[in-house]
Structure formats: C-alpha cells, structure tokens
N, C-alpha and C positions, 0 to 999 in steps of 0.2 A: 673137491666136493664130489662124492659118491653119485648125488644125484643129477646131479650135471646142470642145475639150475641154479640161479641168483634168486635169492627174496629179498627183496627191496625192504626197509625197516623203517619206518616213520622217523625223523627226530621226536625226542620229548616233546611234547607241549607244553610242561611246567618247567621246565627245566631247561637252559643251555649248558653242558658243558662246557661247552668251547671255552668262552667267559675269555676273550682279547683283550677284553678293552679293561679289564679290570686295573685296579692301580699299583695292589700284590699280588705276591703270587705265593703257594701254601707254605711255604718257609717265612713270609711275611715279609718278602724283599720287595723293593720297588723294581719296576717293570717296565720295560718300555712298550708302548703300544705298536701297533703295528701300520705308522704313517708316515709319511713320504712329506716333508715338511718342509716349507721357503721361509725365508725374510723377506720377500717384498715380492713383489710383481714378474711376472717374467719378461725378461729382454731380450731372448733369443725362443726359437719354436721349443729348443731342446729344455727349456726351463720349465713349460707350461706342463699341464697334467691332463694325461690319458686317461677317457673313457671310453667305456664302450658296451655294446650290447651282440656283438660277435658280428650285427650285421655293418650298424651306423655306429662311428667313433667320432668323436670329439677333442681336443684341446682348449685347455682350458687357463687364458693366460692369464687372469686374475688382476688385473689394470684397475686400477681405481676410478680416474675421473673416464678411462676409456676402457671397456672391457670384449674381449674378442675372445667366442666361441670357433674354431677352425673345425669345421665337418668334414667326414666322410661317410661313403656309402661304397662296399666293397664291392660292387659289380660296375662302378664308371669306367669304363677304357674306354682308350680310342679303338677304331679298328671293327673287324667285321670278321665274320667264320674265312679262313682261306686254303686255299688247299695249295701248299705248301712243297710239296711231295717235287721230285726228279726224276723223270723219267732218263735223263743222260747219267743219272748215277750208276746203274749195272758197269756201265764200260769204262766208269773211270773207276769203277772200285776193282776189275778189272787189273787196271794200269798199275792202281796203289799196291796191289798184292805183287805184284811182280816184280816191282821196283823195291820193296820191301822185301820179297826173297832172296832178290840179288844184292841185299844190304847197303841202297844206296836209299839211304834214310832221308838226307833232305830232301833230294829230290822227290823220293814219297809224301815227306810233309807240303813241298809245292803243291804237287797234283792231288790230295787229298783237299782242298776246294774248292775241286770240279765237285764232292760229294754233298758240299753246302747246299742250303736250300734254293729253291728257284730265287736267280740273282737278280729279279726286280724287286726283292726285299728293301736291297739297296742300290737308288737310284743310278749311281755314277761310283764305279769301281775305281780310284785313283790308285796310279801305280805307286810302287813302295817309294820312288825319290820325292814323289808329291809329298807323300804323307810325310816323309820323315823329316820335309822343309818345313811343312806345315807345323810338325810337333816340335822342331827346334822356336819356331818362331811364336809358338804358344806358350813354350814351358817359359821361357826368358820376356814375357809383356802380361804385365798384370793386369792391363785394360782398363785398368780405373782414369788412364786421362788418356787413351786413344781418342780419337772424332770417330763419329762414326763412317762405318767401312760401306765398302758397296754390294748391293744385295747379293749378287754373283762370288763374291768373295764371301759372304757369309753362308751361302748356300754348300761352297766347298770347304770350310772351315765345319760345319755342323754334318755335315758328309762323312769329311776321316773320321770326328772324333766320334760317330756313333758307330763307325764300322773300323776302329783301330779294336786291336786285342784288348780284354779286358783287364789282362795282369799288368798294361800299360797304363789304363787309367790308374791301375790300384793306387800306383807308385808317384800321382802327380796330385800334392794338395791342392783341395781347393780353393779356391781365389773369391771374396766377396766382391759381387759389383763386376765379374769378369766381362761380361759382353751384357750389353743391351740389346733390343730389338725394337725396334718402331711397330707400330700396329698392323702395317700395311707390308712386312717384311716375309718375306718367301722362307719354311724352312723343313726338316727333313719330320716328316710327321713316322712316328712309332709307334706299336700296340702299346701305350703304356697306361700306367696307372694313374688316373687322375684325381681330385678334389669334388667336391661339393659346392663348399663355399663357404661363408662367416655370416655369423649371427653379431652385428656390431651392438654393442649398449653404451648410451653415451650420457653421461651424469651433469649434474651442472654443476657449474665451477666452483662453488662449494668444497665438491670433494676433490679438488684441486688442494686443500687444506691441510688433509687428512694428519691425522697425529700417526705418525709412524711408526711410534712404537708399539703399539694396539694393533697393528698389521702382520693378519694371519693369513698362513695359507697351507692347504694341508690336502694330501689324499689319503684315506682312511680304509683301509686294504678290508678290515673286517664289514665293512659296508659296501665298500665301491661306490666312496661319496666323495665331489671334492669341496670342498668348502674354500670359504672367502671371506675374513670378518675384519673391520677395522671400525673407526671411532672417527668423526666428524665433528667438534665442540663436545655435546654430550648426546650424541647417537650414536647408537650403537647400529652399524649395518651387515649383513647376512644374505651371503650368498649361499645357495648350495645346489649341487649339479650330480643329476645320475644319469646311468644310460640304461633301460629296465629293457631288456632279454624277452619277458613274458607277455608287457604289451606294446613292441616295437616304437620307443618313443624315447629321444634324451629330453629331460625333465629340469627345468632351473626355477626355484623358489627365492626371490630376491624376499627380503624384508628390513624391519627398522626399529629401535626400540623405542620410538616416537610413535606415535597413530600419525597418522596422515604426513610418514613424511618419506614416502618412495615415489622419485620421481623420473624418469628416463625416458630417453628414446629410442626404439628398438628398428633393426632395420635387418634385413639380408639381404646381400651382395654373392656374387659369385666369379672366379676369373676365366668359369665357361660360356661362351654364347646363350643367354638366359634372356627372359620376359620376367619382370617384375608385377603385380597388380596386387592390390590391397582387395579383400573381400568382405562385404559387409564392415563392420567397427574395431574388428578384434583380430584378424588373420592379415599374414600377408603370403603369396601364393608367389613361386620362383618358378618356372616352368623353363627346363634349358636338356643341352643336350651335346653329347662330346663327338669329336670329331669322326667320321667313318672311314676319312682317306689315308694312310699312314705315309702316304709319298707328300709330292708337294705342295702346300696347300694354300692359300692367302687366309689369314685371319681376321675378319675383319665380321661386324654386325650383318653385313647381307649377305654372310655367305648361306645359303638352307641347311637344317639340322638333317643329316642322312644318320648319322652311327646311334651310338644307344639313347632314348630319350629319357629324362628323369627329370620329376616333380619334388619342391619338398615345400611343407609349409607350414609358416609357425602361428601358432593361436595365441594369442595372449588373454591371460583372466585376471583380475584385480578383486580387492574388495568388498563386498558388495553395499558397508557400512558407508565408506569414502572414496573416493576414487577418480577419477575420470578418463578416460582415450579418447582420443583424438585421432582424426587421420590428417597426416600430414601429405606435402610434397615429395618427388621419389619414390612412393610405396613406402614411409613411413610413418610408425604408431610412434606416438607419446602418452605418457602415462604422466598423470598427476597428481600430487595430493593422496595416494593410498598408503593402508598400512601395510599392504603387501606384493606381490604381483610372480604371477607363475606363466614360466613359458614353457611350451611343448610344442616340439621341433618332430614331425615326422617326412618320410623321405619313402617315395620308391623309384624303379626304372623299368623301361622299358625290356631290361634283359631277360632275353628264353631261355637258356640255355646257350652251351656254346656252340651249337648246332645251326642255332635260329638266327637266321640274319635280322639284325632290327628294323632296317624295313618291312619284313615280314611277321614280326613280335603282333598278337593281338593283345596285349598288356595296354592296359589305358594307366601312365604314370599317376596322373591328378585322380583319376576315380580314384585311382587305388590309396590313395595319399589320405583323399577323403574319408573313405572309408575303415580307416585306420584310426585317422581321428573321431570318428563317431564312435567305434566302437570303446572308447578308452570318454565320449562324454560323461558318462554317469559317475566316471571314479571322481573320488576326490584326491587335491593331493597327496594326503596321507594312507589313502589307498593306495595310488600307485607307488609310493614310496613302501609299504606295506609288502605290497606282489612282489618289487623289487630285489628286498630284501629274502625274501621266502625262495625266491627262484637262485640268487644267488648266493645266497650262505646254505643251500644245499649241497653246493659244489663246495666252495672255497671251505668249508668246515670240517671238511674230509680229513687233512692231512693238517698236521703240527709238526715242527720241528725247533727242537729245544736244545742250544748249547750251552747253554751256562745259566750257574743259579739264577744269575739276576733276569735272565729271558722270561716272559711269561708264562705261567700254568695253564695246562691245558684240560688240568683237572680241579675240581671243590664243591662249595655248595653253594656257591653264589649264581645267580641267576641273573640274566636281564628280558624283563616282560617286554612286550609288543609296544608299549606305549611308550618306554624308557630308549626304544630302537629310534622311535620317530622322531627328527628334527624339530627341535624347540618345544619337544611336551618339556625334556632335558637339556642338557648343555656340558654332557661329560665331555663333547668333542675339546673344546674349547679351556677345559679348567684346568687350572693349577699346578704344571709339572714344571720344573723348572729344565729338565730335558729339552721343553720343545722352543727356549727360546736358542737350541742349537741347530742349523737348520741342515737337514741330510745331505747337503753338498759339504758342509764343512764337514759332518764325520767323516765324510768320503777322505775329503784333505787328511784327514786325522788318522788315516786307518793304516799309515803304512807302519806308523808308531805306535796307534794304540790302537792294538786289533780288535775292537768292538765286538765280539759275537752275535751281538744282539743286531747289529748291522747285516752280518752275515745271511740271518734267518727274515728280516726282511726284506733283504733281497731275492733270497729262496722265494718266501711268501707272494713280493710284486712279478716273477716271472711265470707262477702260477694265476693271477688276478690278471696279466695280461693274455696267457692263452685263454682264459673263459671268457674276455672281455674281445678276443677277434676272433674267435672260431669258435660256433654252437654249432649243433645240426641245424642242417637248412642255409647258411650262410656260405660263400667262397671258404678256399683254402686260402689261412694264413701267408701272405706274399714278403718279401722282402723286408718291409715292415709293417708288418702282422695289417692294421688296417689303418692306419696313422699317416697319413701324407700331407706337405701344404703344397707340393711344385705341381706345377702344368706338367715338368717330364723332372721325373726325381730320379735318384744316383738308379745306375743297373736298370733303369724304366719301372721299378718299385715290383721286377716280376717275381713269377716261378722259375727259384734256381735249382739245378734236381741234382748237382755237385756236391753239396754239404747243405745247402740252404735250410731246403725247404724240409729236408727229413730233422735238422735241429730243430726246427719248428715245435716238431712233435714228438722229441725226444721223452719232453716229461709227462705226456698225459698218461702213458699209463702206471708210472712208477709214483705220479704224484696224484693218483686216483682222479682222472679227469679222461677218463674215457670216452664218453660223449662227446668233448671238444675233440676229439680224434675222427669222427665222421663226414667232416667236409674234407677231409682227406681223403677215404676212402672213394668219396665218391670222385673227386678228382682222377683219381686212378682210372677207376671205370672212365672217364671221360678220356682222359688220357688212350686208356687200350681199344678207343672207337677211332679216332685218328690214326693210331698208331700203329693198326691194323693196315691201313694207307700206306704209311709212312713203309714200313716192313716188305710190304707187297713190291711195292714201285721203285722207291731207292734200291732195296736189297736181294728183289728176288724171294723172299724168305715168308715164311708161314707168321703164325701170330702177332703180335708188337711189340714193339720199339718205341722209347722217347730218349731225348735226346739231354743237351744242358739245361737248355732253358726253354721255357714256356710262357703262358700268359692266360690271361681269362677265358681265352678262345680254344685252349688244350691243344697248343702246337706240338707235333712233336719229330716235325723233319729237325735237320741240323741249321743255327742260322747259317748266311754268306756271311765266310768272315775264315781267320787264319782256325788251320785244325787245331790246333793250341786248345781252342776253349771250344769249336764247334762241333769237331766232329769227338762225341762220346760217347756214343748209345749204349748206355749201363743207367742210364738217370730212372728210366721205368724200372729193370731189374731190381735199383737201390729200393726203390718205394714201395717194391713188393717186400722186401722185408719186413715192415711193417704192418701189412696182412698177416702173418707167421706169428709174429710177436705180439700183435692183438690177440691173438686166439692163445698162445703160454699162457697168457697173465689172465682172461678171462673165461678159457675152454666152452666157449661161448659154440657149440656143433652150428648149430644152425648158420652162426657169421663164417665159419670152414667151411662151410658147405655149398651154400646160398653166393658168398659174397669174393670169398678168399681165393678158393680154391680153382673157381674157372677166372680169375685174373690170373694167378700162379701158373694154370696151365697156359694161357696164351703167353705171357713170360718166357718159360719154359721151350715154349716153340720155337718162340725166334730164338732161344739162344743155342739152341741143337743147331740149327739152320748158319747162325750165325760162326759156329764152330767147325773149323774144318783142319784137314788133318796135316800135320806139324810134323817137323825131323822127331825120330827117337820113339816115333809111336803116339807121340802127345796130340792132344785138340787143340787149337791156338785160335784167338784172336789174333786177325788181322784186317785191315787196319787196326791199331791200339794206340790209345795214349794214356795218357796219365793227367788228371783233369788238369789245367794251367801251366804244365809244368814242361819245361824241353832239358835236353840233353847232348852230348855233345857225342857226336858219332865218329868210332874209328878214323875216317877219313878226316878230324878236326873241324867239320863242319856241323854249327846246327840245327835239331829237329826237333820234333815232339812226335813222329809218327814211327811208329817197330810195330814190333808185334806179341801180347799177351803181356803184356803190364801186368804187375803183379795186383790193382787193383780189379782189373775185368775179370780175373780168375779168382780172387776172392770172393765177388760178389755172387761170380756164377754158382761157386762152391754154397755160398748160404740159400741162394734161390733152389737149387738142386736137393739140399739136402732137406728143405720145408717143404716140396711137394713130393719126396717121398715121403716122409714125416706124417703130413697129411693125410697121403692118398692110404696110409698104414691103418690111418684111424677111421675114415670113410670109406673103407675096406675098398679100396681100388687100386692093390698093390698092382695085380696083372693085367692092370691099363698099357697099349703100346708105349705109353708117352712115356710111363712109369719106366716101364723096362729101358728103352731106350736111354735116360737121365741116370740109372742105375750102369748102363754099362758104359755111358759115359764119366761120369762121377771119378775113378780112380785114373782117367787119360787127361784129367786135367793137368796142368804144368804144376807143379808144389811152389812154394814158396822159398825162396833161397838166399842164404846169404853172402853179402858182396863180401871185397877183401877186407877191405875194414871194419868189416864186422857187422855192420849196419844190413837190415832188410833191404836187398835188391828192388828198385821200385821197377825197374822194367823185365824184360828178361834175360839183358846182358846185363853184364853190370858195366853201365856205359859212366863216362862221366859226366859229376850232374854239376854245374854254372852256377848255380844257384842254392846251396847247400841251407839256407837259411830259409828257401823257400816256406811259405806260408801253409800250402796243402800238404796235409801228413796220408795221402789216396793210399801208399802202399799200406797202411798200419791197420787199414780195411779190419783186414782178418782178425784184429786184437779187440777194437770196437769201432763200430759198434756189431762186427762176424763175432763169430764164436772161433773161428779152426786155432787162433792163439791162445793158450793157455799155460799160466804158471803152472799147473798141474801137470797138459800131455805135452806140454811144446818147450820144457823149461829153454833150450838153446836159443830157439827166434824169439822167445820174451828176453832172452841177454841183447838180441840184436835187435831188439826195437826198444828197449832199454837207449844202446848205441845210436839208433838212429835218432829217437826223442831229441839226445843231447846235440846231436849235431848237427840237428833242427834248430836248438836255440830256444829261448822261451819268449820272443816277441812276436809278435803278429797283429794281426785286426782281435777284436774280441770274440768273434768261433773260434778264429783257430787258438786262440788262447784254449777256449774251453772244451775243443775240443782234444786236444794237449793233456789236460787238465782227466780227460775222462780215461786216457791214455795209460797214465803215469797210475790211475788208481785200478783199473786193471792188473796193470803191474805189479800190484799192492803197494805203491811206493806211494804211501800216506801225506809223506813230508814233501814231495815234490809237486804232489795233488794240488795241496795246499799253497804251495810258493807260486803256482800259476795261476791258481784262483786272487790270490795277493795281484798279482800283475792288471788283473780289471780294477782294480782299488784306488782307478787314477781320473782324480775329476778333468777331463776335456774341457778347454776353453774354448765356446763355439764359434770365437771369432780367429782363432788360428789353430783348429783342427787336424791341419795338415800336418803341424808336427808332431802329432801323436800316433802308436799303435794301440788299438785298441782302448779300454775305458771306459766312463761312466759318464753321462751327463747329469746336470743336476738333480733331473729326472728321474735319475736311475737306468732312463735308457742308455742302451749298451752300442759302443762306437766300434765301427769300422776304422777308423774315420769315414764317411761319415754315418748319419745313424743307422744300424742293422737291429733287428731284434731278436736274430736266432741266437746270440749270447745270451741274452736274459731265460732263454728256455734250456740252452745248455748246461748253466751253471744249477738252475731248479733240479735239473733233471739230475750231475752229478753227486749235487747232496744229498737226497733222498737216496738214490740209487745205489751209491758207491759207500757214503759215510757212516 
C-alpha cells in the first residue's frame, strides 16, 4: 500500500457473505458446518467445550442431571513481582567460559547452574542420587493403593519432581489418582497458573431420564456458542453459553419447550481459599484469592489471602411471566417453575501489572465486578448475544479456507439477518443433517482412512476461534494452555514457555488475519525487556535484555535453578522479537516500527552484541550455549548440554540482526552506533554447517547426539520459522535439513509434530507436510494418555500428552500459510 495506511471497511449490513452455516454450498452440495460436535456429556475435562472472551474462559461439560461450568480468569497466579536476578552469576559465567574453552563440556554443564536463578526458587536442592532414588521409585508405584505417606516425605517427593529436568518429566505418563494430599499437608508452592472456579447447575431427577438419543451437544465455531439440547418425556431443553469479548461477561440461557418448566440450582464453588455470600435474591458473590508464597505453605481456610485478590459474581434472571428464586443454604439460588432463566458470570482481580505487588494493587475486585455488571443491566439477552456476535464475527469472518467441493462456500446470495443469528428466534443450530449424528471424535477415529477435508478446515477454523477466544488486546498472553485450566498447579505450571511455546501461540495471527489477538504479546515483550534489563545487567554484565526459557505472569526473565539443559537459554526474548519484525512485513504498520518494535529490537540487539564475544577463526560465539532440551555426547564420552554457539543461538541472532537493520533502513536510522556495530558484526557470525551425515549440525561440533529422535528441531531455526534457509539461496542445507527432518522421525507431542510439519512445507515437500499433519489425526484416550505422542482430544484440543494448545495454532497457521 502506497499510502502506508489501513481503511477499515464496514461488513455489509444487508448482506453476509460468509454464509457458514448454510446447508449448500454454490455447486448445491451438501456442507458441513463448522461444529465441533459430542454424543453425550463429557467425562473427562478434555471432552467439555472451550469458551472464551480472551480474558475469562470457560468449559463447558454439558451433564444433564449435573452440569459444571469450569472458569477462568487469565491473571490468577500465585506468587508476587521478584527480583530474581544473580548477583554470583558474573563469576560463574566466568568459570563456564573457560571450562568450555578448554572443551571440558560436562564439566561446564555442571557449573552452568551456578548461572540459574537465585536458588531459594527452590527450597531444598537434593543431590542427583536423591533424585534419581526418588524417580526410580515414582516411575515403578502408581499410588493408587499406597497409605498415605508422611508429610516430610511428600515435601521431598514434590521437591525433585518440580526441580527435575523437564525433558524427564516429558518422558513419564501420567498416573490418574497418583498422590493425594490431605488439606493440612505441607507442599512446594510455584508461580503457577491457577483456576477460578465452577459454576455447579443441578436439575432434578427427572432429567436423570433423559432420552438419549435427543442429546446434543455442539460448539458452533461460526458463533462462538456452545449449545446443549436434549428431551425429557416431551420437553424439549436448551442450553446455550457465550463468552462476549465486548461486554466482559460468559452468558448461559437455559430454557424449555414447556412454560414453566426450568427448574435448578445454581451455586459457585472454587478450589481457592474463597468467601461465598449470596446478595439480595438473585446474585451470588465469590470473593477469594490465590496464594502469594511460592515456597512452603500450609493450606488450609485460616491461612490470610496476601497474593492476587479476585471477585466473580453470578446474577441470575428468570421470567418475569413465571418463575420464582429462592435463596437457599451454602450461597445457593434455586429457580422454579420458569420458562426460562439466564446467567451472567462476571470476574475480576486484583492484578496491576506485573510490577505491582498485590498488596499494593488499588484495584477493588468486587467494585469492579459490580460495576461490570451494572453496566451490561439494561441489555437484554438478545442484546448481549447481539454485541457478541458483532464483536466476534468481525474477527473470525476474516479468513475461509476451502478444500474440497463438498466444504462450504464462502461465497452466494444468501443471507442471515440479525434475528435469524439469535438463539431461538431459529433453530438452524439444531436441524436436520444427518452428519451431526456423527460426533468429531469419531471423524477424528475415521481420518486415518477417510481423510475428511472438511475435518481438516475445521480444525484450521477451531485453532483460529481459540486464539480470539484467549487473547484480545487488554488481556495476558496466551500461556501453556491458552487460558483453559482446571488444576491448582497444571502440567509445566500452565506458564510462559519462550522455547517453541509461546511464539506457536502466535504463529497464526497474522497469516490467518487476526492481528489484534497479537497485542498481548507485544506487550509482554515490553514487560518482559523491563525485567530483563535486571536480569542482563546483574547475571551478565551486559547492556539491554535478556529472557530466558520460561516465564510467568510476573515477566520473569532470570534462568530458573535447575539443570542448564532447559534453564540456562537466553535466546527466548531474542525468539520473541521476531515477531515485532514480522508484525510490521505483514502490516507495514510505521508507527507499530517505530513507536513499539523498534526500541524492543534495539535493547535485543544490545545484549546480544554484549552477549557475543570473540571466537577461534575470527568468529563472535556464544558461550555458554545450548540447544533448548537437548544434550550431547562430548569427545571425552561424557554428557552435556553446555558448548558454545549452537546453531540455534546464531540463527536467531542472525534474524534479530538482520530486522533491525531492516528497520533502522526504513526509519532512516542506518548510521545509529547500534546499527553499525550489528552490521559489522552480522557476517562474524558462525554459518551454519553441515555434520557427516549430512544432517544440520545443531551445535558447533558435530558432537554426538544420544538422542536422535529427540522432540526439539532448535537447529532448523533458520528454515522456519528464520528465513537464512532457502530452497532458492541455500538449496545444500535444505538437502541437510531435508536429512535431519528424517532422522528426527515423525513422532513427537503435537508442536513438535507441527512444528515438523511447517518444516517439511518450507522444503516444499507438500506430501510429507501432509503425512505429519495426518499424525495429530489421533484421538487420545484421556484416561491413558501417557501412551500416546501427540493428537487430539475429543475436543479438538491438541495433546502433548498432556493438553498443550500451541498445536492447535500451529497447524492454523501452517495451512493458510504454507497450503
């Protein structure tokens, strides 16, 4: 664009192209819509259906006589702002560089850390023959008929396992029922991500009845609705649940094709330290608050709320022909006799920023709670259903993708008015395909034989409807699992991983036109380069910032304590500034280069000048270096994870390097010192090399790698999501990452499938794209998880084992992108 600006363009008013949900499509074939569909109730978290509205999510398990709403609010952690940083790091990085010159590798990866964070992270450091009695005796007891153990012994049990390597956990299914804890039990508190709570509805036994076959259940991607319909003798009942973005509220419309005959009890609960009180006839009011201590804590009702405080509160409205509520015992409503009844669930917290300690937070949870609800009094429901709609099919209407005749048109002359969108003016959700009495788990089953296309493009569509659904402006960055959690401490602590994680997160907003959902990222960044500025100074001596693998709500970004394997990486900020660069390709947005990009880029840029020092042969090296997760076996026969310039730290450097000259080209700031300085460093970088066998060297020997199958593809950086590989200028290193893809393997968790996946289509190798995208095509059983890589839950959510969500944004991103 010449003029260097966007004009925003109204949708039609009279008119929807889009047209989803129609029944042909212009050829006059039949079409499937675009739902995510069950045969009964869910029995496992992974069955229920996601909503959300980027801040507060939802599941939604569809239980007939018992139905359970599972909340989120993406700012709950535990924990509190901490400053992190090492002042004993200079002298042991020091150590590492010189034990590293002199090529005694392990011994480097020993003393690499001293570099970890300050070690009251983790309480009690157990030496490696602890841990490893420990992990023999965990992996071989299933715990399902142990007694229980004594609290000392659980305190070193919950010790290794949150401070053993994480490539260890990877490798060990999980156990249902593994350990219990008593309430009064001592155990290792973590920044992690926590819960909300449950919205419980409990029916009367009646629909303990229910006619089976009549039981639907469905999430309808063109809406962002989830429905719930079954039949009771001859009632027809109707559920339906949103999470509206516009006026911060999840919204559920129960109804009945009877008058007067919706009847339940509505109640919230929480598994955080919480006060219940019922308000006036119609509300009930949760006021709780998650823990601040990450060390040891006792949990129990009298301990004082110190970490973030958070409000939520539901209103209930009924009829106003029929009806009656009642307040019961416990903080519970019962409803009677109406013909309908709507609930709205709004939530907020104490959180400032990740600056602001919560003791210090002036945020009043409950005002703000309340005031959230007042301003949404006047709508009706079909208003807010209305807003809903409006706010989110401006987004999700953006992009189509069409594989096969029978998928549906994205073009014609058919229309659906405002009236025909709202719940029960119509009933197209619910009519007549004989499709939907096949329910998306079973295609899933079906797909390794009959490759459904039209499966394909639903799943594109649901990994698009879950980034608008957990990240808007204004909201946290997408975590672990985007914002979807039920545990008190869930797999990896539900954080920011900055290895592959969190940047698949955001792979597809801007190729599947969702650019907006890319803003709580950005500003993460910035949150991140205030830390990390700390972190830079103090650890390394060095200018600008650093972050490391892993983060959290608090924008950590020292290295945890823990083996350098997975801790010490400081490339994870670097990786995320790519992203700034790539905002600005796709959008040439000056202002966001200017304003936003470009002074992150430069503090980047700083530490990694800083960070580069001078190498045999003329070269700049990384040292300490690893390679995220992954060790190798050094000359001496022994192993390590710590050398020096891995081939993924100089690729990344390379893409960081070449977008703030890039930049500074176009904000005429070529002859900035920083400039010059990146420019005459830029060609002393190490190149890329290939081993004997052919394969991309991932380190900068071509040392032996133990692990050939390994899950991380870190060296293939430069193919994607870098640019320096190309079939076009590199065709040799595309033969050797060609080679290394293969002897990588095609199993893993589901990123690295898809990341794999993005790999091979770079390559241009179409068929092998495809044969790895085939490999998530595997429905998981969520009671034995542990034997699978990767796959699908019934959900659609995308397994590690267990659930991750950055596969659902991977495979979005590589069919628009690559297809």
């Amino acid at each position: 664009m010449d003029d260097e600006e966007w004009v925003l363009v109204q949708r039609s008013t009279e008119k929807d192209w889009w047209n989803p949900s129609l029944m042909e499509d212009i050829n006059g074939e039949s079409s499937k819509p675009l739902k995510v569909t069950f045969s009964g109730p869910a029995k496992h978290w992974t069955d229920a259906i996601p909503i959300g509205n980027g801040r507060l999510g939802a599941m939604i398990w569809g239980g007939v006589a018992l139905e359970t709403l599972q909340l989120n609010e993406d700012t709950l952690w535990t924990g509190i702002p901490g400053d992190y940083t090492n002042p004993n790091a200079p002298a042991a990085l020091s150590e590492v560089r010189k034990l590293v010159d002199n090529g005694q590798y392990a011994e480097a990866t020993t003393a690499a850390e001293k570099l970890s964070g300050n070690q009251s992270d983790v309480c009690i450091i157990l030496s490696d023959p602890v841990r490893k009695t420990l992990l023999v005796w965990w992996m071989h007891s299933s715990f399902a008929k142990v007694p229980r153990l004594p609290d000392n012994f659980i305190i070193l049990f919950l010790l290794y396992f949150t401070a053993f390597p994480y490539n260890v956990r990877d490798h060990i299914p999980p156990r249902k029922g593994r350990l219990k804890l008593s309430p009064n039990s001592y155990f290792l508190l973590l920044k992690v991500y926590r819960l909300l709570g449950d919205i419980k509805l409990e029916f009367d036994d009646s629909h303990l009845k229910y006619d089976e076959k009549t039981y639907k259940r469905e999430l309808d991607l063109d809406t962002a609705t989830a429905r719930v319909k079954y039949s009771v003798a001859d009632i027809e009942y109707t559920r339906e649940h949103f999470a509206s973005n516009r006026n911060q509220v999840i919204v559920t419309k129960i109804s009945a094709s009877k008058q007067g005959s919706v009847s339940f009890t509505v109640s919230l609960d929480s598994k955080m330290s919480h006060h219940s009180y019922v308000e006036g006839e119609n509300q009930i009011i949760m006021e709780a608050s998650c823990p601040c201590n990450r060390y040891a804590q006792k949990l129990n009702e009298n301990d004082s709320p110190q970490g973030i405080q958070f409000t939520a509160i539901l209103d209930l409205q009924v009829s106003e022909a029929r009806g009656v509520v009642r307040v019961l015992e416990d903080s519970k409503l019962r409803v009677e006799g109406s013909d309908w009844a709507v609930l709205l669930l709004v939530s907020s917290s104490s959180f400032d920023g990740p600056f602001t300690k919560p003791v210090d937070s002036k945020k009043n949870p409950t005002s703000d709670s309340l005031s959230a609800l007042k301003s949404i009094s006047s709508l009706s429901y079909i208003d807010l259903y209305a807003h809903h709609l409006d706010d989110y099919q401006s987004l999700f209407h953006r992009v189509s993708l069409q594989l096969s005749k029978s998928s549906k048109s994205v073009s014609g002359n058919a229309s659906l008015t405002r009236n025909e969108l709202v719940p029960f003016q119509s009933d197209i959700s619910f009519k007549g395909r004989e499709d939907d009495k096949v329910s998306t788990a079973e295609r899933v089953k079906a797909f390794q034989t009959d490759e459904d296309p039209s499966l394909v493009e639903l799943l594109f569509q649901y990994g698009r409807y879950l980034l608008i659904s957990c990240s808007r402006p204004g909201t946290q960055v997408a975590n672990l699992q985007g914002i979807w959690n039920k545990d008190l401490t869930p797999p990896w602590d539900g954080a920011q991983h900055l290895n592959i994680n969190l940047q698949m997160n955001y792979w597809p907003a801007l190729s599947c036109n969702l650019k907006e959902c890319q803003e709580p990222l950005f500003e993460y960044i910035s949150s991140l380069s205030i830390s990390g500025s700390k972190t830079a100074k103090v650890n390394y001596e060095a200018k600008g910032w650093v972050a490391h693998q892993v983060s959290d709500l608090w924008a950590k970004t020292s290295p945890d304590a823990g083996q350098a394997l997975w801790a010490l990486w400081p490339m994870g900020g670097a990786w995320l500034c790519t992203h700034l660069w790539e905002h600005y390709t796709y959008t040439t947005d000056r202002d966001f280069l200017r304003d936003k990009a470009y002074p992150l880029l430069v503090g980047c840029a700083s530490f990694l000048l800083d960070w580069l020092i001078e190498g045999p042969g003329g070269y700049l090296e990384t040292n300490p270096s690893t390679s995220p997760e992954h060790m190798f076996i050094a000359p001496d026969g022994k192993p390590a994870s710590v050398s020096y310039s891995s081939t993924m730290d100089m690729s990344i450097i390379k893409e960081v390097f070449s977008a703030i000259v890039s930049a500074a080209k176009i904000l005429g700031r070529n002859e900035d010192e920083l400039v010059q300085k990146v420019l005459e460093a830029l060609p002393r970088l190490l190149p890329t090399k290939i081993a004997r066998d052919g394969s991309v060297m991932e380190w900068a020997q071509d040392f032996q790698d133990p692990e050939v199958r390994h899950r991380h593809v870190s060296h293939l950086f430069g193919l994607f999501p870098g640019h320096t590989i190309t079939v076009e200028k590199t065709p040799n290193l595309c033969k050797a990452a060609a080679n290394t893809l293969n002897k990588r393997g095609e199993d893993g968790p589901g990123w690295s499938t898809m990341w794999k996946a993005a790999l091979w289509a770079r390559l241009h190798n179409s068929e092998h794209a495809y044969r790895m995208v085939k490999h998530l095509f595997v429905l998981v059983d969520p009671e034995n998880e542990g034997n699978y890589e990767g796959g699908l839950y019934s959900n659609l959510f995308t397994a590690h084992p267990p659930f991750q969500i950055d596969a659902n944004f991977g495979l979005a991103k590589l069919f628009f992108d690559f297809l």
